[in-house]
MARTOR-440796 format. One line per field, with one value per residue (C-alpha): residue in three letters; x, y, z. Coordinates in nm, 2 decimals, padded with zeros to 4 digits. Each point is the difference from the previous one (the first is absolute). Example, Ala and Ser with C-alpha at 12.3 -4.5 7.8 and 13.67 -1.06 7.14 Angstrom:
// residues 2
aa = [ALA;SER] $
xx = [01.23;00.14] $
yy = [-00.45;00.34] $
zz = [00.78;-00.07] $
//
This chain:
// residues 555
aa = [UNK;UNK;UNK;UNK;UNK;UNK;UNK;UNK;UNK;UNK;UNK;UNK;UNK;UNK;UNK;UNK;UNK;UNK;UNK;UNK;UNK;UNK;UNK;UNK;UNK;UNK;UNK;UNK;UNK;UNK;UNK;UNK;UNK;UNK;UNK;UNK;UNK;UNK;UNK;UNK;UNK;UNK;UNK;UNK;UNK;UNK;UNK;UNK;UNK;UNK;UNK;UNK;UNK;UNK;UNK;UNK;UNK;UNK;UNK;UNK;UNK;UNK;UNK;UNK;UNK;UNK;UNK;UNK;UNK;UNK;UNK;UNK;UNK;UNK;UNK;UNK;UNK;UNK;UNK;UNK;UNK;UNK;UNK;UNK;UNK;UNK;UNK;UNK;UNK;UNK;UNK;UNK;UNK;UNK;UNK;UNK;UNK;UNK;UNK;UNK;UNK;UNK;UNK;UNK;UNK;UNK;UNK;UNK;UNK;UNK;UNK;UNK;UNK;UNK;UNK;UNK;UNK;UNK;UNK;UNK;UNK;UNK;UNK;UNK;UNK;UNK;UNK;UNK;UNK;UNK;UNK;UNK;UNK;UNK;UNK;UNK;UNK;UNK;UNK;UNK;UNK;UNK;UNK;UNK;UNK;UNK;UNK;UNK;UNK;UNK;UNK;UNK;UNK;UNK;UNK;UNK;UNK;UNK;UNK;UNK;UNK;UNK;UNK;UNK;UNK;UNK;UNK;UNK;UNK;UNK;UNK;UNK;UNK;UNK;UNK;UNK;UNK;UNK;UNK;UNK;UNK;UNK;UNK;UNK;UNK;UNK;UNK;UNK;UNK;UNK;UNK;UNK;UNK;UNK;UNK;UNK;UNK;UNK;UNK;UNK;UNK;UNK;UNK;UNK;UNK;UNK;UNK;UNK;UNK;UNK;UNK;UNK;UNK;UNK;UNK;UNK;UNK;UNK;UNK;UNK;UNK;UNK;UNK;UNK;UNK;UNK;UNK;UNK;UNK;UNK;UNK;UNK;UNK;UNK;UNK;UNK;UNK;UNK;UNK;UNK;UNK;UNK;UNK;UNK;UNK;UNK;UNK;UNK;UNK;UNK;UNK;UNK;UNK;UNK;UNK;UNK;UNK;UNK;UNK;UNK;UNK;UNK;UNK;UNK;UNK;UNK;UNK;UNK;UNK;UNK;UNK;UNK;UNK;UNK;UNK;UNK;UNK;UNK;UNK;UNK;UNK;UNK;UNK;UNK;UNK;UNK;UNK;UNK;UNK;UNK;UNK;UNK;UNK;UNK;UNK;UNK;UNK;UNK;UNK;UNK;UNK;UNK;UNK;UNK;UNK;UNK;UNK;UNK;UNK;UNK;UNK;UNK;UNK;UNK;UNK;UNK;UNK;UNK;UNK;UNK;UNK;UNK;UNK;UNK;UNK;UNK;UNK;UNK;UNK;UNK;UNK;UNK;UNK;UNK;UNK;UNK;UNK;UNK;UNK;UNK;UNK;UNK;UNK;UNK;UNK;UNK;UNK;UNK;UNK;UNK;UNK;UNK;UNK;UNK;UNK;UNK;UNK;UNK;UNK;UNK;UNK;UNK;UNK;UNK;UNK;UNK;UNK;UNK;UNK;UNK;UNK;UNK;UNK;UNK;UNK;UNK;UNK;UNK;UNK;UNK;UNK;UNK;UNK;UNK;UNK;UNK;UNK;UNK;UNK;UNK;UNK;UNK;UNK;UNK;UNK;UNK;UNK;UNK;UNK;UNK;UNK;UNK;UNK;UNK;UNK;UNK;UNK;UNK;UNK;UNK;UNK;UNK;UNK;UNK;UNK;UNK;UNK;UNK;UNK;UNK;UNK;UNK;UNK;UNK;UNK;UNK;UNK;UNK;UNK;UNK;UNK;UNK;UNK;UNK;UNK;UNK;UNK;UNK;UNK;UNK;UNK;UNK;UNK;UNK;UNK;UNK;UNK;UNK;UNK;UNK;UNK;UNK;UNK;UNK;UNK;UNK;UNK;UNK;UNK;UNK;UNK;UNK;UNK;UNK;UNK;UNK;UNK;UNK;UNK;UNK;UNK;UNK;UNK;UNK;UNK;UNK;UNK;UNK;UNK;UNK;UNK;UNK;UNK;UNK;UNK;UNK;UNK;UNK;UNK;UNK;UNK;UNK;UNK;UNK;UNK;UNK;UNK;UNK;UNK;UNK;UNK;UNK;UNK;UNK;UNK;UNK;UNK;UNK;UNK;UNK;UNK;UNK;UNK;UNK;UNK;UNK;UNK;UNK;UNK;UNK;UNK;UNK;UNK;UNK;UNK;UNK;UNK;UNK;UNK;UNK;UNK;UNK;UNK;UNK;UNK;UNK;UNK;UNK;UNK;UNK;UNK;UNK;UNK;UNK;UNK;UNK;UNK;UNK;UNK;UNK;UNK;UNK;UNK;UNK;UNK] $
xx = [00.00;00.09;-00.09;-00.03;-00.22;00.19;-00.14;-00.06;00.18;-00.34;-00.12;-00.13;-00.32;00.00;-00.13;-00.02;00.14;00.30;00.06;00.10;00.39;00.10;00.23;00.35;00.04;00.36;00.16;-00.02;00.30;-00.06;00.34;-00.06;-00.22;00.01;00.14;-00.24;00.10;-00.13;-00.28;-00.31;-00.29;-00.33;-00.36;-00.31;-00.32;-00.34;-00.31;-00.19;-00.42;-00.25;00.19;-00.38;-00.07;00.32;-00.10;-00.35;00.15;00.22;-00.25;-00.26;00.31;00.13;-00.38;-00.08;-00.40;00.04;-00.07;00.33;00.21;00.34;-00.06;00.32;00.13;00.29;00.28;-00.15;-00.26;00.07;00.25;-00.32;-00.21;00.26;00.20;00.08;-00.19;00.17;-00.04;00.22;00.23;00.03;00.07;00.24;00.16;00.01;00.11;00.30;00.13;-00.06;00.27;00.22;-00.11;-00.06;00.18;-00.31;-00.15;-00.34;-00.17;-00.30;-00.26;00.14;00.01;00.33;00.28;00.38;00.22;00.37;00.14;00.23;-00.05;-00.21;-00.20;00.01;-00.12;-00.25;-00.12;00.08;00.15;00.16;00.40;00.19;00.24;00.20;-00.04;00.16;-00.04;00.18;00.11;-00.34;-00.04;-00.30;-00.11;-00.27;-00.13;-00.05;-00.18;-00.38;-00.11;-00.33;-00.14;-00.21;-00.38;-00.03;00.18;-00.09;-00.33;00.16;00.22;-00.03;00.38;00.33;00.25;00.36;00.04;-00.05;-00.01;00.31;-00.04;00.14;00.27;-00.10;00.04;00.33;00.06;00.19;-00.28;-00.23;00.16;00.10;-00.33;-00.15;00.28;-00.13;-00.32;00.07;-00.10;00.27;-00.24;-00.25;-00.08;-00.01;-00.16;00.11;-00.22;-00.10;-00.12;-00.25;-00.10;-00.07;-00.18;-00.22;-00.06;00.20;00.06;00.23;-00.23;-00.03;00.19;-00.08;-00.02;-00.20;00.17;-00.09;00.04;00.25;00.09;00.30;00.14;00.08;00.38;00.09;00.31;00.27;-00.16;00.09;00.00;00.27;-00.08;00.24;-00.19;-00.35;00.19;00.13;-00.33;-00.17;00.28;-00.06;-00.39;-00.14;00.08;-00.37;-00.21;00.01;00.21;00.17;00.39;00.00;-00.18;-00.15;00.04;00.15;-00.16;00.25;00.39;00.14;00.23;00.38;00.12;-00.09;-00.38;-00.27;-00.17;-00.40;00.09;00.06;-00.25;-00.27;00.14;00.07;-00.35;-00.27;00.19;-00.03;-00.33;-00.11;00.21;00.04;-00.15;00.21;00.17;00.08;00.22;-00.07;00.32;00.14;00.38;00.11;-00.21;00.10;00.08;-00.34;-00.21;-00.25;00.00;-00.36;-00.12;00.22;-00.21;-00.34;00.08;00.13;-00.35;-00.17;00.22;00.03;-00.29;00.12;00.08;-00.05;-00.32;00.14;00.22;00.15;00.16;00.17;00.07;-00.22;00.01;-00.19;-00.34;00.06;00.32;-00.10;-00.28;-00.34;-00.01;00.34;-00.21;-00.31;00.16;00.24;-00.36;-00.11;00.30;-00.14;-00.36;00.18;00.13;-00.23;-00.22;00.21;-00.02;00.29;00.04;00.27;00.06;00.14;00.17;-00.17;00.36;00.14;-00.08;-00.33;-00.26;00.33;-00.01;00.02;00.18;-00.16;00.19;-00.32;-00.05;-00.31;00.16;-00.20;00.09;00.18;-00.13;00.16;00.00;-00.05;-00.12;-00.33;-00.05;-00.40;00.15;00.27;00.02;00.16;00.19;00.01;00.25;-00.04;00.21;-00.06;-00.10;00.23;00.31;00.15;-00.28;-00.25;-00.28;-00.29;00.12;-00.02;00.10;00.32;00.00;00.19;-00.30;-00.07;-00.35;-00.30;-00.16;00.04;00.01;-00.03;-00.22;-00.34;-00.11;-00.12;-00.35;00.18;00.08;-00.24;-00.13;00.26;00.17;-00.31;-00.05;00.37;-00.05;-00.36;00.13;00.32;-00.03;00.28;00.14;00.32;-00.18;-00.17;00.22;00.31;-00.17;-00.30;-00.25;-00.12;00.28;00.12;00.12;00.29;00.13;-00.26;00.18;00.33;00.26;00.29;00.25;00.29;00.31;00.04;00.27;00.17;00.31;00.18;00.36;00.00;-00.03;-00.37;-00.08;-00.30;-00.20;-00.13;-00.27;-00.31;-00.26;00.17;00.06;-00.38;-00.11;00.21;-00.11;-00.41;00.12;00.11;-00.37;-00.16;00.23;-00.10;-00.33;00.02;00.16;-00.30;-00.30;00.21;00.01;-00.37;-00.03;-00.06;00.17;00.25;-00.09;00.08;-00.05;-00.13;-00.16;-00.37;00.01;00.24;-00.25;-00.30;00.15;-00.04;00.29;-00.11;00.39;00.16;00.17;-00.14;00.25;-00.18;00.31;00.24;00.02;00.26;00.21;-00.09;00.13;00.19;-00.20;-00.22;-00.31;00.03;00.37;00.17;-00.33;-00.21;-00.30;-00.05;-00.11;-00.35;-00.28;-00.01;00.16;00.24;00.25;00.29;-00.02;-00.30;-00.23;00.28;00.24;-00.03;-00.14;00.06;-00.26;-00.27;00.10;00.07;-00.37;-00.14;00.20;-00.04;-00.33;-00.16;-00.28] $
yy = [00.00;00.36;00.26;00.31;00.22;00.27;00.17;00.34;00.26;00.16;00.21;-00.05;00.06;00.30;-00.06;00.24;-00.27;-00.04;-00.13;-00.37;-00.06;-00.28;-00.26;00.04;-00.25;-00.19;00.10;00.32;00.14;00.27;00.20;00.32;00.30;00.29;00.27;00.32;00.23;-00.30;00.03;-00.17;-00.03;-00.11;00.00;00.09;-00.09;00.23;-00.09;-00.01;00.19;-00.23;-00.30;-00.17;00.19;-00.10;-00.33;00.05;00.18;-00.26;-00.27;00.26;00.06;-00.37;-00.21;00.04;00.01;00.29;00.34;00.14;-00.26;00.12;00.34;-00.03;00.34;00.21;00.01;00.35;-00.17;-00.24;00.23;00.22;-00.27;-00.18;00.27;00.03;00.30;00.33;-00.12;-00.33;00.19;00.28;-00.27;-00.20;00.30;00.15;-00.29;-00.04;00.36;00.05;-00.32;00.22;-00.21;00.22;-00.18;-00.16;-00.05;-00.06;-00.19;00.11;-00.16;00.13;-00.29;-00.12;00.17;-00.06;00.20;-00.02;00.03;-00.11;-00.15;00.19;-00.25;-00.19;00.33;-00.04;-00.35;-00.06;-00.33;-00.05;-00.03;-00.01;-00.24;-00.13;-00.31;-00.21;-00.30;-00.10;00.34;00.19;00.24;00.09;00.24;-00.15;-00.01;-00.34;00.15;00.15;00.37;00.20;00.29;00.28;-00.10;00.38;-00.12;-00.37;00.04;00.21;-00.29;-00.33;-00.14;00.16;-00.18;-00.05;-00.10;-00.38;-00.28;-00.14;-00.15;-00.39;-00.12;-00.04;-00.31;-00.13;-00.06;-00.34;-00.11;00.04;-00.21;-00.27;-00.04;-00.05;-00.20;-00.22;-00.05;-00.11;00.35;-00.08;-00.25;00.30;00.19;00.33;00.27;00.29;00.28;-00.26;-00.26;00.25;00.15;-00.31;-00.15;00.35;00.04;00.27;00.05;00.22;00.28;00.01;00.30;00.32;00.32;00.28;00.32;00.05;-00.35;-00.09;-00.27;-00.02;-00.24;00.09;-00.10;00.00;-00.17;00.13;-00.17;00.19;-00.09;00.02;00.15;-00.23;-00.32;00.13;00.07;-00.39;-00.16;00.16;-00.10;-00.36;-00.06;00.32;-00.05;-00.14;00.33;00.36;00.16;00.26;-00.06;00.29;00.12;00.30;00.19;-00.11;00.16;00.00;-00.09;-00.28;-00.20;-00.11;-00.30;-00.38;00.02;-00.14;-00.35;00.15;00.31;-00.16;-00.24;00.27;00.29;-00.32;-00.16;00.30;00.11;-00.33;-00.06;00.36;00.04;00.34;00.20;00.24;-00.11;00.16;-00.10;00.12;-00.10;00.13;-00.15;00.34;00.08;00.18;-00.24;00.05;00.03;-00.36;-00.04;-00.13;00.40;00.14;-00.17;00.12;00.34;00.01;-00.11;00.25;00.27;-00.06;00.12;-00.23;-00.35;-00.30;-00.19;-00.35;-00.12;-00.30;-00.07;-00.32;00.07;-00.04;-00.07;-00.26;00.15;-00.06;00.16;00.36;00.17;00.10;00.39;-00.04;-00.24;00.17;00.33;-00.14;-00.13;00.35;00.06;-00.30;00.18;00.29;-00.14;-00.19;00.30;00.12;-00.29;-00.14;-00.41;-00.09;-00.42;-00.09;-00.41;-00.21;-00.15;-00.34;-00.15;-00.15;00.06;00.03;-00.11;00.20;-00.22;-00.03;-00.13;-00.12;-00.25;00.24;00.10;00.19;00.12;00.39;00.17;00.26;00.38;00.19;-00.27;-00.07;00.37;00.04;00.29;-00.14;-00.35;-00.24;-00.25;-00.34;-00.33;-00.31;-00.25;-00.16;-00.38;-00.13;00.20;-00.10;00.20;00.27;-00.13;00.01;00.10;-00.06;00.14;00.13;-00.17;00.36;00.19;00.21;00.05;-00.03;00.26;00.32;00.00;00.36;00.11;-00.15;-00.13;00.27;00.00;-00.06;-00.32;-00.16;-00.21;-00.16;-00.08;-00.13;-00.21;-00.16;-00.03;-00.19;-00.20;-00.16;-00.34;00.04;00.31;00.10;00.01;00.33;00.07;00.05;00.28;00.29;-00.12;00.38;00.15;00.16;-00.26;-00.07;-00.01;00.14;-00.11;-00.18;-00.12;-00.26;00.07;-00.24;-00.07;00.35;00.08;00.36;00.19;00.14;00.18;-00.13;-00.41;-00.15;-00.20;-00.24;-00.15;00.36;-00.06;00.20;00.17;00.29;-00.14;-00.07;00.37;00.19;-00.20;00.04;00.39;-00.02;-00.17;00.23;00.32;-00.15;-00.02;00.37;00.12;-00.14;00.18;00.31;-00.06;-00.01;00.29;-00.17;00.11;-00.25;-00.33;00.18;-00.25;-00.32;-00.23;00.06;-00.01;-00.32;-00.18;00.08;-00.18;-00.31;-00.14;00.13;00.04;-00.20;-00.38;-00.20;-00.14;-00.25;-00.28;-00.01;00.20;00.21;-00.06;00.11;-00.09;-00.32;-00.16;-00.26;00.13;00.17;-00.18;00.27;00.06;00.28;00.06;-00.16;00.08;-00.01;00.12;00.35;00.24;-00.17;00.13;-00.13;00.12;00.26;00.01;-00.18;00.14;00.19;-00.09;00.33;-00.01;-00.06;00.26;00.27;-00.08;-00.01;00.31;00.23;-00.09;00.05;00.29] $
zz = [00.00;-00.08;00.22;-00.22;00.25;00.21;00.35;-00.03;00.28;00.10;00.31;00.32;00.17;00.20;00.37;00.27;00.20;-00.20;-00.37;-00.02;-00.05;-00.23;00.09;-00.16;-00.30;00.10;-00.33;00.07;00.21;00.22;-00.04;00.27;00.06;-00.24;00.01;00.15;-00.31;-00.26;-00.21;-00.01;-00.23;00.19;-00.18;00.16;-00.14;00.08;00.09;-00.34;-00.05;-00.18;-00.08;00.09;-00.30;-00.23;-00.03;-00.06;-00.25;-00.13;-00.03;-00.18;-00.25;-00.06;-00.03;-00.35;00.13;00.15;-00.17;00.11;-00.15;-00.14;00.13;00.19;00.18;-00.05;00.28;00.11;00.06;00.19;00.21;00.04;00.17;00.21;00.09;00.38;00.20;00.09;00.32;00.01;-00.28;00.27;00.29;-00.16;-00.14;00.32;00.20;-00.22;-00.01;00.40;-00.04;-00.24;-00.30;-00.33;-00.22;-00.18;-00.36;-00.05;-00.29;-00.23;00.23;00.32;00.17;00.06;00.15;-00.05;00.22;00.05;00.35;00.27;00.26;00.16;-00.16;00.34;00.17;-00.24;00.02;00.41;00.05;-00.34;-00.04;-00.39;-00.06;-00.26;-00.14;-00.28;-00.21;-00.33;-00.03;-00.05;00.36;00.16;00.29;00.19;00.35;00.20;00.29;00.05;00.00;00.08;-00.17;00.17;00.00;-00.12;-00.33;-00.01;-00.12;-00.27;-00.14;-00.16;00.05;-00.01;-00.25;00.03;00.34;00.10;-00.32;-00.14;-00.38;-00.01;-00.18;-00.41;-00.16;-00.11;-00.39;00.09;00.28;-00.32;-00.24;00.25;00.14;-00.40;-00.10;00.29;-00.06;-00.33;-00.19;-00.29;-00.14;-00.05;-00.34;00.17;00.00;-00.27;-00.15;-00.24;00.20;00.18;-00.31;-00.16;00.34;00.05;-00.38;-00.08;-00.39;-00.10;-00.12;00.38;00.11;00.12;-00.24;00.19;00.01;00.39;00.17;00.25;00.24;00.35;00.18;00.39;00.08;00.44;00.19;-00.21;-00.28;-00.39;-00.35;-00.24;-00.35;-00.16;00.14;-00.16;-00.31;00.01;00.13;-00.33;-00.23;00.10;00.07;-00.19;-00.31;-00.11;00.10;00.02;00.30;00.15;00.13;00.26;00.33;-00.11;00.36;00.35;00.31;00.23;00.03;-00.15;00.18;-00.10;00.02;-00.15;-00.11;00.21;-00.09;00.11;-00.19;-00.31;00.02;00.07;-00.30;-00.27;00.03;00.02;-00.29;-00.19;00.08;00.02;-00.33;-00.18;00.32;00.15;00.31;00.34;00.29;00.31;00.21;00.33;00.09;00.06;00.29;00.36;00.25;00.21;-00.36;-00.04;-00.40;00.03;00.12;-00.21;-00.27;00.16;00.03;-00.38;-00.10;00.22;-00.17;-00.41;-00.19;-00.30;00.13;-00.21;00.02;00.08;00.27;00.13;00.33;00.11;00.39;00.29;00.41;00.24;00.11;00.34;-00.04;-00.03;00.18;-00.11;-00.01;-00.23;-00.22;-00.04;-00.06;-00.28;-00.13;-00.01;-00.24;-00.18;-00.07;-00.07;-00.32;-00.07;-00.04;-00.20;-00.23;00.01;00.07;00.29;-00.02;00.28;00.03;00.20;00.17;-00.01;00.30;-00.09;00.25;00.28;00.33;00.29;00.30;00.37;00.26;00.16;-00.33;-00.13;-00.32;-00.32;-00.30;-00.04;-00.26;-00.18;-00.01;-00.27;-00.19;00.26;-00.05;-00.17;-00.24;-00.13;-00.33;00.18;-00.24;00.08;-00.20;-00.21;-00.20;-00.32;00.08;-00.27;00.07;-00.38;-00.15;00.01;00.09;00.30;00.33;00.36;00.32;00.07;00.38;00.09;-00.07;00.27;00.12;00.24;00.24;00.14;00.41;-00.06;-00.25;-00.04;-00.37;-00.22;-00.15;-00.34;00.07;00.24;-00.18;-00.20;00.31;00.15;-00.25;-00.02;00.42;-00.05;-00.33;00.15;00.16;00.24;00.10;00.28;00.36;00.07;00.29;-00.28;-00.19;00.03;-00.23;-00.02;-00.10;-00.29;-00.26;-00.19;-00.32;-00.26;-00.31;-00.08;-00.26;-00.10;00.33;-00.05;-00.21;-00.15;-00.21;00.11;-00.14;00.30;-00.02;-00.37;00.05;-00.05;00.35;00.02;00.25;00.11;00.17;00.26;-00.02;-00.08;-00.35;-00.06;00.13;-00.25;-00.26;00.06;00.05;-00.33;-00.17;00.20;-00.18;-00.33;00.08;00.08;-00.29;-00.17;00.22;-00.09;-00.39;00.06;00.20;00.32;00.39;00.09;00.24;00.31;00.34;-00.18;00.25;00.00;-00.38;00.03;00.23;-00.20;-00.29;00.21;-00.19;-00.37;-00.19;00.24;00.02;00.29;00.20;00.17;00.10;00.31;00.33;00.17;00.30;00.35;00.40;-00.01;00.29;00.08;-00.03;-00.39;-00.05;-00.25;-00.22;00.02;-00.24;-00.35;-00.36;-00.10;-00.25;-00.03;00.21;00.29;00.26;-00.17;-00.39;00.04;-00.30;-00.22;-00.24;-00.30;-00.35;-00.14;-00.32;00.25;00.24;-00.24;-00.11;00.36;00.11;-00.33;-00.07;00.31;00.03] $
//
């Protein structure tokens, strides 16, 4: 198994009481204090107005029965209706400068904050102390212990970001091919732009040609691509369709150094299957040693009029492993594009339906955040069931999926997931998962024994979910590019149209289950295939032809 799915450094919830510390990961190496002159760069996000009413405004604008479908709204609109009240901009402000913090930008909507300081930054946040930590040469500033905010303030605050999480180490290149060449994975056709194109019915007429489509990739952890390696990958495998050769715009700095394996997997494969569509890379190496990438992202969405209107993100963090105002604020950011109508796909992780551990014996399964967020297509994986040819396909037994402990099931998908709960035989005891949860994946595509071009050599036996998302990003683009050649607004946040399909322009993937705790009770499997939609492969994966038609044609 390859585990392609990254955690996410993210922000705590605010207490009165004191914020939660996190333990210190033991690769990490904490080298000392810092010094009191150093900088630091802390973001503070505001108490939102009317997010009740941004997502009844999101589901009026993405369900093709209502009358305001496609009317999506402009970022000044959106900043209009969320945008914090002068009273909590006038605490927070206030708060920080009576700490002698005015070194802080704003973004269009107003509601985050990022303000350099020193460490009066503990003055700030009482209880808090900087250090220096270490690990494979990256360095972070991060607190271990707790710290409490005013009550005056608190209820003007969602989380403060930059002080506690720690990413995890990234996968190694050589773990990756050893674990493949293990299981046997050199016997495999693999998968090349190709094989999908052929498996999802893509001809070669299929490529984008609108004048204002566009579609990004998220890159985190140090992650880049290297030009030279997209130029390569197209060289070799794009030879039989339409394509451009060259990012059209990174967002962000691009790191030096040998090219990273998820970086080039994501840029070489929404531009293969998404082929001829402009492509941008949103990347974040060169951030401040207190910066999280993942915010960094949020607040560069909540601040560019012109963004493109598909994007893919391969990274994501244990539910249980971040707390619930963090989580339902980044879900505000969610609605906010969404709105907007653009279409974030998130991977669904590669830990099948996980297992969280009890030392009591009562273990359940651990879903995963942001993919169990209800605003967000969460993509789940598959095989081909004859791995010397294209042909049907079955679970990839990595697939992550299952149910929100979190956020309870949308309306949008009641009663699809009703249906899979009432249709299966045998299903994981209740006690392992929340049956009214928000479920997980809503779609999925061929996850295993990709070919990729990193630092100039072709490597296969790439596999995750974070091979299938780009790859659904990219159908989705081309699907895009033809609503706009007929005059139509873009996708925007696709799951209540998606689940109103019922299936319509998509392979059922009705064979093999994913793995789960390995105990006595579910012993390593966790839920299975089945007619229609499933927490394991979603609806199914594409058959382009017959999406195009369901998603172009629609009224």
């Amino acid at each position: 198994m390859v585990s392609r799915i990254h955690i996410l450094a993210s922000g705590p919830e605010l207490q009165a009481n004191g914020a939660d510390p996190q333990m210190i990961p033991e690769d990490w190496t904490r080298v000392g204090r810092i010094d009191p002159t150093e900088k630091l760069e802390l973001t503070f996000a505001l108490r939102q107005q009317n997010v009740d009413q941004l997502e009844h405004l999101l589901l009026l604008v993405s369900d093709p029965e209502s009358a305001q479908y496609g009317k999506h709204l402009t970022l000044e609109e959106v900043a209009a209706l969320v945008r914090p009240s002068q009273l909590t901009q006038k605490v927070v402000r206030h708060w920080l400068q009576s700490h002698g913090v005015t070194d802080c930008q704003t973004i269009l909507t107003q509601d985050f904050l990022q303000c350099t300081m020193n460490t009066v930054a503990e003055a700030l946040l009482p209880g808090i102390e900087f250090h220096r930590y270490v690990r494979d040469g990256i360095s972070l500033v991060r607190s271990s212990s707790a710290y409490h905010v005013h009550e005056d303030v608190l209820q003007h605050l969602d989380f403060v970001g930059g002080v506690h999480r720690f990413p995890p180490k990234g996968q190694d290149l050589n773990e990756v091919l050893t674990k493949r060449r293990l299981s046997g994975a050199k016997f495999h056709l693999g998968n090349t732009p190709a094989t999908l194109r052929s498996r999802y019915n893509l001809t070669a007429a299929d490529v984008g040609s609108a004048q204002n489509n566009s579609q990004a990739v998220a890159q985190f952890l140090e992650q880049f691509y290297h030009p030279a390696d997209l130029a390569e990958f197209m060289t070799l495998f794009g030879r039989s369709f339409q394509h451009l050769s060259k990012i059209d715009r990174v967002v962000g700095v691009q790191g030096a150094g040998k090219a990273g394996l998820e970086a080039s997997l994501d840029v070489e494969y929404i531009m293969s299957t998404g082929a001829n569509i402009p492509t941008w890379v949103f990347t974040n190496p060169g951030r401040h040693e207190t910066q999280e990438p993942f915010l960094q992202w949020m607040l560069l969405l909540s601040n560019m009029t012109d963004i493109p209107w598909v994007h893919t993100i391969s990274y994501g963090d244990d539910e249980d492993s971040l707390s619930s105002a963090y989580m339902m604020r980044i879900n505000t950011e969610f609605m906010k594009a969404g709105v907007r109508g653009i279409s974030i796909l998130f991977a669904s992780g590669d830990s099948g339906a996980g297992c969280r551990h009890s030392t009591k014996g009562e273990n359940s399964f651990r879903p995963s955040f942001p993919a169990s967020s209800p605003y967000v297509t969460t993509v789940g994986g598959t095989s081909f069931k004859n791995p010397f040819k294209v042909t049907y396909e079955v679970t990839d037994y990595i697939s992550g999926g299952g149910f929100s402990n979190v956020f309870k099931m949308p309306d949008y998908q009641v009663g699809a997931v009703e249906g899979y709960l009432k249709a299966v035989p045998v299903l994981p005891p209740k006690t392992y998962f929340n049956t009214s949860g928000r479920a997980y994946p809503d779609i999925a595509a061929l996850s295993d024994n990709y070919w990729v071009v990193t630092d100039r050599v072709p490597i296969p036996w790439v596999s995750g979910t974070s091979a299938s998302t780009p790859v659904v990003g990219g159908i989705l683009s081309l699907i895009n590019d033809q609503r706009f050649l007929k005059g139509l607004p873009s996708l925007g946040f696709l799951n209540p149209r998606l689940y109103q399909l019922q299936g319509q322009g998509l392979f059922d993937v009705t064979d093999g289950c994913h793995l789960s705790c390995l105990d006595e009770q579910v012993q390593g499997q966790g839920f299975c295939a089945a007619l229609s939609w499933d927490p394991v492969t979603g609806w199914g994966t594409p058959n382009y032809p017959a999406l195009l038609a369901a998603l172009v044609l629609e009224k």
